[in-house]
Structures are given as C-alpha cells and as structure tokens.
N, C-alpha and C positions, 0 to 999 in steps of 0.2 A: 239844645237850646231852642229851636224852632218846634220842637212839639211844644216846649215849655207858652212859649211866646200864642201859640194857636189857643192850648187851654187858657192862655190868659186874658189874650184880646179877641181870640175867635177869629180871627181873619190869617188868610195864608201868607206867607212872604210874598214880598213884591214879582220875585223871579217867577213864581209857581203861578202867581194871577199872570203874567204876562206870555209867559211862556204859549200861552194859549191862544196865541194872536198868527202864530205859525202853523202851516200844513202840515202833513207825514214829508210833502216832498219838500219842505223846508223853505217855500214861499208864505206872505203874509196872506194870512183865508182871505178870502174873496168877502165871506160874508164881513168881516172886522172893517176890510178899505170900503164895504158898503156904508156899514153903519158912518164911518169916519167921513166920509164921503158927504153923504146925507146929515151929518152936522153942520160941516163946513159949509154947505149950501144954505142950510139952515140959518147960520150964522149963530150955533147952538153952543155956547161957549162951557156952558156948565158939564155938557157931555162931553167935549174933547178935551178941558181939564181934566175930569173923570178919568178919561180913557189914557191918553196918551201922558199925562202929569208924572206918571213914577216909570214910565218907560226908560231904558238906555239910550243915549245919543245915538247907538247902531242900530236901536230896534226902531228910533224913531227915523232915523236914513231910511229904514228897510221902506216904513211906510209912507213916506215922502218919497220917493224914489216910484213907488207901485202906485202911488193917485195920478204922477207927473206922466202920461203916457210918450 
C-alpha cells in the first residue's frame, strides 16, 4: 500500500520523512536540533510546524530532551 500511496501523492510516509532526524548512532543529528533550534529562536512557527507537526510524541521527547542541555 505505501508504494501505492507514493505513486499517488508523491510524498513518503510520515516514518520514512522522519526517520531522518536520527544519526547512525541513534542520537537526533546535530544539524536537525540546529535547524530546530534556529527556528525557535527565530520564533519561525511555520518551520517547526513543518518539521516537528507529524513527528511521534518519542521522537518529539528525543528532541526536547537534546535542545534542553
């Protein structure tokens, strides 16, 4: 059904976009809590709905968790 769903609307599953917010060693990249980072400062609302809106409640811990030093 997800090939089905690709050829249809052209866009990957939420898991497959997100998935990519994590390293090899299973921490959130550096560059992703940059960008996130640099919104929140910005107060760039349109970019962290974008970014973090379809994320998992764990994957949004992960990255609340790694801005909060």
């Amino acid at each position: 059904m997800e090939v089905q769903d690709r050829e249809t609307t052209g866009a990957a599953p939420a898991e497959e976009h997100h998935a990519d917010i994590y390293g090899e060693n299973g921490a959130v990249r550096a560059s992703f809590l940059a960008q996130i980072g640099a919104a929140i400062a910005d107060r760039d609302t349109i970019t962290l709905k974008r970014e973090v809106d379809d994320l998992h409640q764990s994957e949004l811990g992960d990255v609340l968790e790694a801005l909060h030093p």
